[in-house]
C-alpha atoms as a printed R data frame, in Angstrom:
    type eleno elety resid chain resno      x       y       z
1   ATOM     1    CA   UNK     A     1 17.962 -21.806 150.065
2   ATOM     2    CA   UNK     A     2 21.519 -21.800 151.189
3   ATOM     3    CA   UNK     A     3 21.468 -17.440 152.145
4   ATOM     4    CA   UNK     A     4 18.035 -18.316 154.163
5   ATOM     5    CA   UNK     A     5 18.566 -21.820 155.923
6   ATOM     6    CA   UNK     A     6 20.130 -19.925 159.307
7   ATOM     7    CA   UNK     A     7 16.952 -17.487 159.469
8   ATOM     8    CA   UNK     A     8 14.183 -20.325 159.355
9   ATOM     9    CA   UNK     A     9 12.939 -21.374 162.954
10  ATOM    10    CA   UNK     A    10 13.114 -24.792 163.972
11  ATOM    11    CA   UNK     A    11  9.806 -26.014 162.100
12  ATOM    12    CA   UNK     A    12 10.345 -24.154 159.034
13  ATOM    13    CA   UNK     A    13 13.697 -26.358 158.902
14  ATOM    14    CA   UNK     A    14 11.746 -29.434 159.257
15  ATOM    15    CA   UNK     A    15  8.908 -28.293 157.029
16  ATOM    16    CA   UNK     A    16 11.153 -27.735 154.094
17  ATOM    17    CA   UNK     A    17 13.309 -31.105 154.801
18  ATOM    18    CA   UNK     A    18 10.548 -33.038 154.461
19  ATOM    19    CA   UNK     A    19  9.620 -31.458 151.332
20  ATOM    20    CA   UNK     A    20 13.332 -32.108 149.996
21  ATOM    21    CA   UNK     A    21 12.972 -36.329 151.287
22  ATOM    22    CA   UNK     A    22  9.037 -36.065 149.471
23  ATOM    23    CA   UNK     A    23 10.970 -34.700 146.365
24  ATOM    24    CA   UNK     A    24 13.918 -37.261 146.430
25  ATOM    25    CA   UNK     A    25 11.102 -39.781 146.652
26  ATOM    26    CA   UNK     A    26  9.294 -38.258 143.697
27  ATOM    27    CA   UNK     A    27 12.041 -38.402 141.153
28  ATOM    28    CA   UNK     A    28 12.926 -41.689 142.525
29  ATOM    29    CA   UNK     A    29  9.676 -43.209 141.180
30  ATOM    30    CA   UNK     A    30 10.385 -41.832 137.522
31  ATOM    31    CA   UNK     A    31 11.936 -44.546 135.870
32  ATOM    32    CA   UNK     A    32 13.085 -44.411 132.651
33  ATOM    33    CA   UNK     A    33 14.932 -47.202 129.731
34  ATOM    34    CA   UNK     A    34 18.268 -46.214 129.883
35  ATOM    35    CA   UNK     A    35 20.786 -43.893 130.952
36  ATOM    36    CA   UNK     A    36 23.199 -41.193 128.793
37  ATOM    37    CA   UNK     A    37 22.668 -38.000 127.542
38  ATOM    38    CA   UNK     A    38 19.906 -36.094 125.521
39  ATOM    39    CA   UNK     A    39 20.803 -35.632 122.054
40  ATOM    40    CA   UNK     A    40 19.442 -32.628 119.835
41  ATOM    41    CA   UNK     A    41 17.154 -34.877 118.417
42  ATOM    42    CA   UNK     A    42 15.706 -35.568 121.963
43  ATOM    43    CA   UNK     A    43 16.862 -39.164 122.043
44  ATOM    44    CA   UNK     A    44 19.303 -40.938 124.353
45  ATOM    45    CA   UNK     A    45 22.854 -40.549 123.647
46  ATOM    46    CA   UNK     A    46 26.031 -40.767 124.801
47  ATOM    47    CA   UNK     A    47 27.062 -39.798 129.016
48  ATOM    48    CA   UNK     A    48 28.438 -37.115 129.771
49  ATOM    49    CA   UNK     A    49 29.234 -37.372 133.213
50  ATOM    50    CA   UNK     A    50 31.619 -35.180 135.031
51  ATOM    51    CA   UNK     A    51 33.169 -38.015 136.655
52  ATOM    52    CA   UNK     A    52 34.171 -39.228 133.015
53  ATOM    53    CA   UNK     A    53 35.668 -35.988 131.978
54  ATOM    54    CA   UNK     A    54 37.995 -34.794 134.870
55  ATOM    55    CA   UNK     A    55 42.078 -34.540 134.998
56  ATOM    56    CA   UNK     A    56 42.078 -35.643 131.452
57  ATOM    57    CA   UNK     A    57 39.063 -38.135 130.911
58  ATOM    58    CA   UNK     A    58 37.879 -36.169 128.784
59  ATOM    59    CA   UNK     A    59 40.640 -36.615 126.120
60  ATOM    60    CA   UNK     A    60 39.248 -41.006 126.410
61  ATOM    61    CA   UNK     A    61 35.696 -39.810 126.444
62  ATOM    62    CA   UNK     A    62 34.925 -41.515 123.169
63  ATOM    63    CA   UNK     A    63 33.439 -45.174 121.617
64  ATOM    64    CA   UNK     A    64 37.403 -45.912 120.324
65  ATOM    65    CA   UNK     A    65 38.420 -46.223 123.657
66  ATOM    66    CA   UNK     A    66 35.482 -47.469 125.302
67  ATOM    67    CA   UNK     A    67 31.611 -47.627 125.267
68  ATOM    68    CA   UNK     A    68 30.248 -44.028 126.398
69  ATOM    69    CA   UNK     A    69 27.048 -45.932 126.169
70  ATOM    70    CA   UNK     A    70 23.849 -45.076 126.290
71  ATOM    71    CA   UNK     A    71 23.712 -47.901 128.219
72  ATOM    72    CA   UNK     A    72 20.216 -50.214 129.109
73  ATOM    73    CA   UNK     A    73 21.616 -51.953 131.419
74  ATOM    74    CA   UNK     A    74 22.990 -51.738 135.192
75  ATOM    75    CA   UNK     A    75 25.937 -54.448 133.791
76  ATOM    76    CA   UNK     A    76 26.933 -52.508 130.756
77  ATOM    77    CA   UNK     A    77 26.730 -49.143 132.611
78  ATOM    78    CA   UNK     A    78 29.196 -50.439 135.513
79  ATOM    79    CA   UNK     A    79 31.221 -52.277 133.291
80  ATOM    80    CA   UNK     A    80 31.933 -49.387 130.967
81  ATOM    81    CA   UNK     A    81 32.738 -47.488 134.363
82  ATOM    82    CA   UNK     A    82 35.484 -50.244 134.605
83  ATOM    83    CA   UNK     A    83 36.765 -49.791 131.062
84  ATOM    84    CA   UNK     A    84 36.999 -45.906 131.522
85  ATOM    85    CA   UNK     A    85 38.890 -46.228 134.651
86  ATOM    86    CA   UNK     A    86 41.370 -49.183 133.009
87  ATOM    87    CA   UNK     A    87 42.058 -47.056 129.696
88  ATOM    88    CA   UNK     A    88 42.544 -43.712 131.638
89  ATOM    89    CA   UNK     A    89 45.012 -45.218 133.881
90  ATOM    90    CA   UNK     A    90 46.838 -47.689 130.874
91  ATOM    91    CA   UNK     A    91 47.075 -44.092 128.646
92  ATOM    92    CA   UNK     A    92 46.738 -41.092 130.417
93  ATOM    93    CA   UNK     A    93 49.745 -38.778 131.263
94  ATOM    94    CA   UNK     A    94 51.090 -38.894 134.420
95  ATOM    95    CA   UNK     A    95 50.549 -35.110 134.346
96  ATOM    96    CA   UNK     A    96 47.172 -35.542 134.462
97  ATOM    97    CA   UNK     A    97 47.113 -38.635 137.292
98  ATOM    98    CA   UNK     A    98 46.841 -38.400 140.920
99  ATOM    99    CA   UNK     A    99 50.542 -40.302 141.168
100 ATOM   100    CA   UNK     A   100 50.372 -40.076 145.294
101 ATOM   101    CA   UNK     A   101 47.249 -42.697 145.016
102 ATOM   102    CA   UNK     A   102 50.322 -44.821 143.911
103 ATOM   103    CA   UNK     A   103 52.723 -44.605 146.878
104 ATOM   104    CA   UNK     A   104 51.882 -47.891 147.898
105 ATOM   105    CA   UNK     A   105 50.443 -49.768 144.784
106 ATOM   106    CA   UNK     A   106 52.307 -49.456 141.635
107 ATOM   107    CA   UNK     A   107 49.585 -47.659 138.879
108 ATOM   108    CA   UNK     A   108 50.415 -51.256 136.890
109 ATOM   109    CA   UNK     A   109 48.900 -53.313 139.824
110 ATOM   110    CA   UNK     A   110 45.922 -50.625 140.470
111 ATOM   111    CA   UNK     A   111 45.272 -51.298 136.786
112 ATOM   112    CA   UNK     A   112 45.681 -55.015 137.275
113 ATOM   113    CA   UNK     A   113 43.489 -55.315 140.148
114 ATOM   114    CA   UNK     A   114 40.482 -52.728 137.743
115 ATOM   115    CA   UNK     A   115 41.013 -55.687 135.449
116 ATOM   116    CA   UNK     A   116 41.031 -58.651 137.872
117 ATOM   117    CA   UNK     A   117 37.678 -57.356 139.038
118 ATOM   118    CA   UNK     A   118 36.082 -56.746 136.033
119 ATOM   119    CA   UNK     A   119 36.556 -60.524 134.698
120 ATOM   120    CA   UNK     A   120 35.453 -61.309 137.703
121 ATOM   121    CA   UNK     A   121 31.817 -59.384 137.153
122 ATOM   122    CA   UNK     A   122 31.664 -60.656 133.877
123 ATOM   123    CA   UNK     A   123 32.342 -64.182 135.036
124 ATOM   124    CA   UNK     A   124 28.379 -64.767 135.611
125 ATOM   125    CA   UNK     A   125 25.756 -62.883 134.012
126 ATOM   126    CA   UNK     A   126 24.637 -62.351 137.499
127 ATOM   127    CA   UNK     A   127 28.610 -62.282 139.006
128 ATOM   128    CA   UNK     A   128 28.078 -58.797 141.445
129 ATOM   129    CA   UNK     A   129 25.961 -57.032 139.321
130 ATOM   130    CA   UNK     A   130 21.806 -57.020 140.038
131 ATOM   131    CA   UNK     A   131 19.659 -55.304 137.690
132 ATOM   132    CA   UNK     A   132 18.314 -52.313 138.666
133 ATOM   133    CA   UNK     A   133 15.800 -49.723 137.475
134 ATOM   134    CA   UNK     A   134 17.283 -46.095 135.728
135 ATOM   135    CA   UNK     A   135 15.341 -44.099 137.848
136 ATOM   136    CA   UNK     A   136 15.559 -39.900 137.874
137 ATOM   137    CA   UNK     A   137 18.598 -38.851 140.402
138 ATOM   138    CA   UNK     A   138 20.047 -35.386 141.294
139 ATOM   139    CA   UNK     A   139 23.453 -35.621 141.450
140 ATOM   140    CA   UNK     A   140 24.372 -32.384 142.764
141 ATOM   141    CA   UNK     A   141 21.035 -31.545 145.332
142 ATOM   142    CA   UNK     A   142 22.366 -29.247 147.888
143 ATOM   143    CA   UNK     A   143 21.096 -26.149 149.636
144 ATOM   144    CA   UNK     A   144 22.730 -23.507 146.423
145 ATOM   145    CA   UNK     A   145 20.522 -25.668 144.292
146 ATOM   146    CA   UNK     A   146 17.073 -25.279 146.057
147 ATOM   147    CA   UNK     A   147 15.124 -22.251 145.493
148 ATOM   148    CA   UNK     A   148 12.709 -21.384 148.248
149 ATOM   149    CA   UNK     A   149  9.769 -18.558 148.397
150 ATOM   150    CA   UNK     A   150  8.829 -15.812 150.151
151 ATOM   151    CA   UNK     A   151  6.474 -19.000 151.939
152 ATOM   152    CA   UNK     A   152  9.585 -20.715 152.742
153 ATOM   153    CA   UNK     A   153  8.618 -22.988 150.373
154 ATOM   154    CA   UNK     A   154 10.816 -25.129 147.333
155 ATOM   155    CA   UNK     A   155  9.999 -23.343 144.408
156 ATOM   156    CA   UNK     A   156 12.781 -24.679 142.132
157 ATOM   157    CA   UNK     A   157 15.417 -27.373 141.965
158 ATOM   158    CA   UNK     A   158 18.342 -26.492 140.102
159 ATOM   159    CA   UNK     A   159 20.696 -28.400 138.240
C-alpha cells in the first residue's frame, strides 16, 4: 500500500483507513492463553522478540539468565522484561551498550533504579501490574506491510 497511498483520492484514503482501524479491532478481539513463540510442535514456547535480541540481547536470550517465558501472565511477562533489561545491563559489553544513555546516570544506578522498581512491582500481587488479556497485536503494521487490490482494497497483512 505504501507505492499507491499518494494516488488514492480523498475517500479512497478514508475507505481503506477505516478498514485498517476495523482490522486492528478484529485481531484485538482474538484472545489467546499466553504469550511466546510457536514451537515446531505448534505449542507455545519461548519469545522471541526483537526487542530481546538487539545490540547483544541475544547472547542473554536464554532460561540461565532469565525466564524467556512463555509467560500466562501480564506480571510474569513484565517482570521478565525487567530481568532482561537488569542482566543485559549487569553483563553485557560495553561494546554492545548505548554508553551516552549514561552521561548523566552512572549504568550502576540505571541498573539500581531497574531493580528498585521491580521490588517495588513485586511488592503486592497487584503493586502496578493489572491483569490483562493476550490478545492478537501487529507489531510492525505500517503502509509496506498492507497489501491492497486492484479495488483499493486490503488484501493482505504482512508480517
Amino acid at each position: 500500500m505504501n507505492q499507491v497511498w499518494s494516488t488514492y483520492t480523498g475517500e479512497e484514503k478514508n475507505a481503506v483507513a477505516r478498514d485498517i482501524a476495523k482490522l486492528i479491532v478484529e485481531m484485538t478481539e482474538i484472545n489467546f492463553d499466553g504469550i511466546g513463540g510457536l514451537t515446531l510442535a505448534h505449542k507455545l514456547g519461548p519469545t522471541v522478540e526483537g526487542v530481546k535480541l538487539f545490540k547483544g540481547r541475544d547472547t542473554f536470550h536464554s532460561p540461565s539468565c532469565y525466564d524467556i517465558g512463555p509467560y500466562f501472565s501480564t506480571r510474569a511477562y513484565i517482570l521478565a522484561c525487567y530481568d532482561k533489561e537488569i542482566y543485559y545491563h549487569a553483563h553485557a559489553p560495553e561494546a554492545d551498550v548505548d554508553m551516552e544513555l549514561f552521561e548523566e546516570t552512572s549504568k550502576s544506578a540505571f541498573i539500581e533504579s531497574l531493580k528498585a522498581t521491580r521490588d517495588a512491582l513485586t511488592a503486592s500481587p497487584t503493586t502496578g501490574l493489572p491483569e490483562q488479556p493476550f490478545v492478537l497485536a501487529h507489531g510492525d503494521f505500517h503502509g509496506r506491510n498492507i497489501m491492497t487490490n486492484e479495488n483499493k482494497q486490503i488484501s493482505a497483512i504482512l508480517d
